[in-house]
LUMGUTI-760150 format. One record per residue (C-alpha): residue in one letter; x, y, z. Coordinates in steps of 0.02 Angstrom, whole numbers, plus 50000, padded with zeros to 5 digits. Layout:
LUMGUTI-760150
residu = A	c1 = X	c2 = Y	c3 = Z
...
This chain:
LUMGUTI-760150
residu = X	c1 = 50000	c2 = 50000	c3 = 50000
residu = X	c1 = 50070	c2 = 50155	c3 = 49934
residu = X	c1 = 50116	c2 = 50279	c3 = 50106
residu = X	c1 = 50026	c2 = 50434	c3 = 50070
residu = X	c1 = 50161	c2 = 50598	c3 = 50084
residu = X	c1 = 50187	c2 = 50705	c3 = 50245
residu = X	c1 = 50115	c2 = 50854	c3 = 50236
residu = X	c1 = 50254	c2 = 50989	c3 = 50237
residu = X	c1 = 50277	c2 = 51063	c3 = 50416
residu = X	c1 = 50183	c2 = 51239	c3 = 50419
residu = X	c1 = 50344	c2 = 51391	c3 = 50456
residu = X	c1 = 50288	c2 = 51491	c3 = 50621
residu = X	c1 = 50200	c2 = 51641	c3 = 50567
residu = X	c1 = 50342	c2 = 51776	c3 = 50558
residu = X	c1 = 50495	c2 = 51657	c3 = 50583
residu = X	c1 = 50571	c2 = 51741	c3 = 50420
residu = X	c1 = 50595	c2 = 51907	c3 = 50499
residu = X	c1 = 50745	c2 = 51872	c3 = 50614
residu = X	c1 = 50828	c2 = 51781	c3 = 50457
residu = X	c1 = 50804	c2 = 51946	c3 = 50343
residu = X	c1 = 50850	c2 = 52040	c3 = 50500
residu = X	c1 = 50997	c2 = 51933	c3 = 50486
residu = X	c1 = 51047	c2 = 51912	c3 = 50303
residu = X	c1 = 51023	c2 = 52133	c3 = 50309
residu = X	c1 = 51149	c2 = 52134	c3 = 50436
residu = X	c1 = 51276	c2 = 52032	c3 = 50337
residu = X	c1 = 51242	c2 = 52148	c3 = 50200
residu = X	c1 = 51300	c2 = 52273	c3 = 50294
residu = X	c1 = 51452	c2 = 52214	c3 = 50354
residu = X	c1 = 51491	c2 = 52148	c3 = 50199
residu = X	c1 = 51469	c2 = 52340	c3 = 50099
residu = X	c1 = 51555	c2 = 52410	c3 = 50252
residu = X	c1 = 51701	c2 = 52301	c3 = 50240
residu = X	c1 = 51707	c2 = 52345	c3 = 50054
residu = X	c1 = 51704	c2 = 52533	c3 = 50073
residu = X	c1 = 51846	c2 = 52521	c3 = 50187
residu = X	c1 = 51955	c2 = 52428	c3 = 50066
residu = X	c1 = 51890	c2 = 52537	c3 = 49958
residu = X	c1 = 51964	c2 = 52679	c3 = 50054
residu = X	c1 = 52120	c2 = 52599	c3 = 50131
residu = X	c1 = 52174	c2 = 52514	c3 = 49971
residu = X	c1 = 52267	c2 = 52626	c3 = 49836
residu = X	c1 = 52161	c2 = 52618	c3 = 49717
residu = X	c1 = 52029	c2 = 52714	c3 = 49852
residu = X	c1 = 52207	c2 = 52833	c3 = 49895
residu = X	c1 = 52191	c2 = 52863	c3 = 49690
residu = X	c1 = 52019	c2 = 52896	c3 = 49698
residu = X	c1 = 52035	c2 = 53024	c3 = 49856
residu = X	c1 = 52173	c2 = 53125	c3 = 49765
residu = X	c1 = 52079	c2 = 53154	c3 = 49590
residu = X	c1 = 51965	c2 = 53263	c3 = 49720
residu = X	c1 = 52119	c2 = 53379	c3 = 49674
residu = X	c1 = 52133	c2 = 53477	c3 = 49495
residu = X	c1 = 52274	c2 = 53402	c3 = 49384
residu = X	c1 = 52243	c2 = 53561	c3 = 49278
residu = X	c1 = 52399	c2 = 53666	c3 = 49276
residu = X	c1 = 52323	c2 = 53847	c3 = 49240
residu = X	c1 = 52472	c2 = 53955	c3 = 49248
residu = X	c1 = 52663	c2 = 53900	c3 = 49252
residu = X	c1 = 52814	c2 = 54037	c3 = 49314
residu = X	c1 = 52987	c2 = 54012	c3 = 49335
residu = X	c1 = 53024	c2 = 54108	c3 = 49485
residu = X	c1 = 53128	c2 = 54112	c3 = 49656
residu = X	c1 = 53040	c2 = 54079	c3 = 49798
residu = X	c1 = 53068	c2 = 54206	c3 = 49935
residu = X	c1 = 53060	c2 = 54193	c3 = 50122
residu = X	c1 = 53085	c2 = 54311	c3 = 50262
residu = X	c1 = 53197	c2 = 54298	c3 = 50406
residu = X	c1 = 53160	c2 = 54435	c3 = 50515
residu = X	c1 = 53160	c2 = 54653	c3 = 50480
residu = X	c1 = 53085	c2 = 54724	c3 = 50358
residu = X	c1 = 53006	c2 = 54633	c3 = 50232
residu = X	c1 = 53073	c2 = 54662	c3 = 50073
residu = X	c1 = 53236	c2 = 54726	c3 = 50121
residu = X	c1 = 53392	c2 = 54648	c3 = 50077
residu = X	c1 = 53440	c2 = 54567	c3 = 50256
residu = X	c1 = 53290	c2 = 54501	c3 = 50269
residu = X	c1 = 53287	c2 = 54403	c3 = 50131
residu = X	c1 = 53323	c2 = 54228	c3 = 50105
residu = X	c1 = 53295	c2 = 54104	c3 = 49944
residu = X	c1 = 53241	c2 = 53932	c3 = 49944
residu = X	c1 = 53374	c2 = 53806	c3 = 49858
residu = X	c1 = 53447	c2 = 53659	c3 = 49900
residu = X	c1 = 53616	c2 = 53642	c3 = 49951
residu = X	c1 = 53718	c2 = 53471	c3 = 49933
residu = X	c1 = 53534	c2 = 53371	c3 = 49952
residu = X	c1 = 53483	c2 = 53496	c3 = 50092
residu = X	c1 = 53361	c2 = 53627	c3 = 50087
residu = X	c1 = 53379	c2 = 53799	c3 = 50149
residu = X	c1 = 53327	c2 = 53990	c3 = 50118
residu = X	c1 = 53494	c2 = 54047	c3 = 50074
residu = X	c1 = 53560	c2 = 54243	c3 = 50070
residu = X	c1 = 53517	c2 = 54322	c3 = 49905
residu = X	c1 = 53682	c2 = 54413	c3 = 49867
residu = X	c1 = 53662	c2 = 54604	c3 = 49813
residu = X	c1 = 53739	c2 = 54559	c3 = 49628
residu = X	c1 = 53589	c2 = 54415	c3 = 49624
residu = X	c1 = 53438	c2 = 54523	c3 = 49682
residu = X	c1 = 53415	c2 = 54639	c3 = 49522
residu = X	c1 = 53427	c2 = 54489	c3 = 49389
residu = X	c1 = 53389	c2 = 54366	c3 = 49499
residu = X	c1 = 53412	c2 = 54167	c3 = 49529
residu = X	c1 = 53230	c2 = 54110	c3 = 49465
residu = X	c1 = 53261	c2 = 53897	c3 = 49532
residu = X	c1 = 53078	c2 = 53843	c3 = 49550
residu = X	c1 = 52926	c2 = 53809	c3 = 49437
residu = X	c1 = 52766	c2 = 53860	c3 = 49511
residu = X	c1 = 52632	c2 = 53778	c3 = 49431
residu = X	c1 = 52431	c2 = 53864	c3 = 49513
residu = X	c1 = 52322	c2 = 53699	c3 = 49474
residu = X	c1 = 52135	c2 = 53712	c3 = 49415
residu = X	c1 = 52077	c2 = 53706	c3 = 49590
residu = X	c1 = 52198	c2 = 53872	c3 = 49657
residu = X	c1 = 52319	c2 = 53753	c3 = 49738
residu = X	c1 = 52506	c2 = 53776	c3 = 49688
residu = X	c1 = 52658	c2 = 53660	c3 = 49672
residu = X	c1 = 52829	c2 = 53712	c3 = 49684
residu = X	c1 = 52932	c2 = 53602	c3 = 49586
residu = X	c1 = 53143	c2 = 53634	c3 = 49589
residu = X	c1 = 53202	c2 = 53673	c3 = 49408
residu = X	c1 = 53393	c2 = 53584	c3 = 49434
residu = X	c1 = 53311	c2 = 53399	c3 = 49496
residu = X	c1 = 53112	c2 = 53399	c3 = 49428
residu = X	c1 = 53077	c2 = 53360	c3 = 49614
residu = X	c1 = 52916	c2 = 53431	c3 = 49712
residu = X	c1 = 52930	c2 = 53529	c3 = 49878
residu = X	c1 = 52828	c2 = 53399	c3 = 49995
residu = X	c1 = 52796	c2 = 53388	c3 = 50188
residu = X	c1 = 52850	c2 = 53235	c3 = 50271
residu = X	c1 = 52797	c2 = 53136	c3 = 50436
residu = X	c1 = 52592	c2 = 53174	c3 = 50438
residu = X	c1 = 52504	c2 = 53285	c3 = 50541
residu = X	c1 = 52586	c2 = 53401	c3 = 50676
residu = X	c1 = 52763	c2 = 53434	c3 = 50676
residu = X	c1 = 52854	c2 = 53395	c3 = 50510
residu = X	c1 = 52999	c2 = 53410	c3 = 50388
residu = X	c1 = 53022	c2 = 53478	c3 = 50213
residu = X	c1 = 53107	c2 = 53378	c3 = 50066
residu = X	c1 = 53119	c2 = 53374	c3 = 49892
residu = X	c1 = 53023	c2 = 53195	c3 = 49795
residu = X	c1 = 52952	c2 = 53132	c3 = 49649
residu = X	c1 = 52802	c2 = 53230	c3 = 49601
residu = X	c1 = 52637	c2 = 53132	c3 = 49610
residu = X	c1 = 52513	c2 = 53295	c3 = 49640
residu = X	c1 = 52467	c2 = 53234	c3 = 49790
residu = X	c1 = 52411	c2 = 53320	c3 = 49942
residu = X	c1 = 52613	c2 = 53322	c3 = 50045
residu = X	c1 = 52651	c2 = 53410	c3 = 49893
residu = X	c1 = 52505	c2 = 53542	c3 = 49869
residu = X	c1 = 52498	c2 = 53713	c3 = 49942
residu = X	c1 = 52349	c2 = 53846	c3 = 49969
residu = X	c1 = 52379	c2 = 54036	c3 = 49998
residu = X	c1 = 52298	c2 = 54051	c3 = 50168
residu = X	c1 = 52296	c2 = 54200	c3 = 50287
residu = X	c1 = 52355	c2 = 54385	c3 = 50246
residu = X	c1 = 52437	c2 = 54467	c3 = 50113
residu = X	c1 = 52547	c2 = 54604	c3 = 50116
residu = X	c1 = 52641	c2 = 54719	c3 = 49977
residu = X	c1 = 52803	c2 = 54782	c3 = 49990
residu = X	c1 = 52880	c2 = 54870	c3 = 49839
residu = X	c1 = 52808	c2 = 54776	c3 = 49680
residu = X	c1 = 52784	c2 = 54594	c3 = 49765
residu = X	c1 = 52646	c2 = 54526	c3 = 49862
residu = X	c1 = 52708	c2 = 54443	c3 = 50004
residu = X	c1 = 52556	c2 = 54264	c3 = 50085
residu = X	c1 = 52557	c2 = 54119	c3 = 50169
residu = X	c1 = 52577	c2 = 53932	c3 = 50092
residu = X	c1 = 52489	c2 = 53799	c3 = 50175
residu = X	c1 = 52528	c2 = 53634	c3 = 50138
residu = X	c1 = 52378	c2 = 53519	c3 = 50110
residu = X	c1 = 52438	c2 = 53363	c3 = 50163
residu = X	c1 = 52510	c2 = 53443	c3 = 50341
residu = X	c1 = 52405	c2 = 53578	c3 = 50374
residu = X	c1 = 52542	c2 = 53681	c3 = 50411
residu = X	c1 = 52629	c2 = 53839	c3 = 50352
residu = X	c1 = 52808	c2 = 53868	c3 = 50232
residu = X	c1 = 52937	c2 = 53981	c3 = 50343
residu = X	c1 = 53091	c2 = 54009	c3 = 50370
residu = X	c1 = 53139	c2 = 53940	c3 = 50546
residu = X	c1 = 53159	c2 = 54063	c3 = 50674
residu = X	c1 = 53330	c2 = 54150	c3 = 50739
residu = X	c1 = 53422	c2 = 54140	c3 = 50564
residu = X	c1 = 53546	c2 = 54282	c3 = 50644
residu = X	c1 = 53637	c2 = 54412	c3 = 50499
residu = X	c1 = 53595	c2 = 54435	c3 = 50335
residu = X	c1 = 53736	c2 = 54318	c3 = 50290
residu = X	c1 = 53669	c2 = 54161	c3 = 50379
residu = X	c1 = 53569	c2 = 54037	c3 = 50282
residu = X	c1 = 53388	c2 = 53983	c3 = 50389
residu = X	c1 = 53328	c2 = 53809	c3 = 50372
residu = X	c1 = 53116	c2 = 53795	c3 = 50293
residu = X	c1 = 52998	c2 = 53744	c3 = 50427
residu = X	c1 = 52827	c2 = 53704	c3 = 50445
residu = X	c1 = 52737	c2 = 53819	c3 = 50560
residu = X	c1 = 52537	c2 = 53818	c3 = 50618
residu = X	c1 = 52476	c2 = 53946	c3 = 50508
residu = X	c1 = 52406	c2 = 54119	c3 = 50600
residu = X	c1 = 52297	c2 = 54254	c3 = 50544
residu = X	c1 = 52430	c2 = 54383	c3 = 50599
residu = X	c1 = 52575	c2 = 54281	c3 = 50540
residu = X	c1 = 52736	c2 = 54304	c3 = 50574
residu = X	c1 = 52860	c2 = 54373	c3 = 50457
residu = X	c1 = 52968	c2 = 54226	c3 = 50427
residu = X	c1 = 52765	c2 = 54123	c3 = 50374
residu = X	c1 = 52776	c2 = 54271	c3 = 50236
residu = X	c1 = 52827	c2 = 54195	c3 = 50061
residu = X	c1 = 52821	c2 = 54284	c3 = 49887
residu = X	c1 = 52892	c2 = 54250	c3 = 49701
residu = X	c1 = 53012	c2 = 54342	c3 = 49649
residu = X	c1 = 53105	c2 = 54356	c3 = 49449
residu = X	c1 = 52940	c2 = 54267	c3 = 49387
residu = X	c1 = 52963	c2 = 54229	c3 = 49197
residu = X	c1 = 52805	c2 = 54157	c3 = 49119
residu = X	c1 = 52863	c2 = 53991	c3 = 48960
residu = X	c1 = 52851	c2 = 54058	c3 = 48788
residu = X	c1 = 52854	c2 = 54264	c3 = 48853
């Protein structure tokens, strides 16, 4: 005699809402995980720095001019950025220089206002290094990132025919300036990063100097 079936067991009304409660919280762990690979990985790094313009807008060959104390504009108080057997430093501008000038860096204002400073003699971008807070400057590869972008923040000022401002790097948060207590006009003053200030300091104020503009 053939055994007539079982009848299916009947599910418990509403025993499939802790299993959707449960597959949506898998869900979300799983799209969480993926947006932080997404993020941490470099292809998500890549992604972050396209938010920056790779759009040069203007290009100028100039010298890049720090203070170190006194009057700004005047000739003790000047000092250039260069680098010096591998090491950077805002080196004395010698009267004989000053009226035709030593123009070593290519400053290129992106799409987006920022600016990179790139030295002429080794094709290598001015960069902060070490993160957040307290950090050096060096000379690397370009790769537009954010180390290696700079914003005009805080205050201008004019003094003769230049307009003296503030860089702040992107990457640091911090401000280009020559470090404090660079002594006579004859002693070179090593770049620092400072915390950028409304009323900045003189040695926080930067400005281009000798600019020559390709193909003028």
């Amino acid at each position: 005699m053939t055994r007539p079936h079982a009848a299916a067991p009947r599910r418990a009304r509403g025993s499939w809402t802790p299993r959707i409660a449960g597959i949506g919280a898998a869900v979300l762990v799983a799209c969480g995980a993926a947006v932080v690979y997404a993020i941490a990985s470099p292809a998500g790094a890549a992604r972050h720095a396209e938010q920056l313009s790779s759009r040069v807008s203007t290009v100028q060959t100039v010298g890049i001019i720090g203070q170190a104390g006194g009057t700004v504009g005047t000739a003790d108080a000047m000092r250039m950025l260069r680098a010096q057997a591998g090491t950077l430093l805002f080196a004395p501008v010698p009267a004989s220089v000053q009226p035709q000038g030593d123009p070593q860096w290519t400053v290129d204002m992106m799409g987006d206002g920022t600016f990179i400073f790139i030295y002429a003699p080794t094709g290598s971008c001015l960069a902060a290094a070490g993160g957040p807070g307290p950090a050096r400057l060096i000379l690397r590869r370009c790769d537009l990132g954010p180390e290696q972008r700079w914003r005009q923040a805080g205050r201008t000022l004019n003094a003769g025919s230049h307009q003296y401002a503030e860089y702040r790097n992107l990457g640091n948060g911090r401000c280009l300036a020559t470090a404090a207590g660079a002594g006579g006009s004859d002693v070179p003053a090593r770049p620092a990063l400072e915390a950028c200030a409304a009323a900045a300091p003189v040695r926080q104020l930067i400005s281009f100097f000798w600019g020559v503009t390709p193909g003028s």
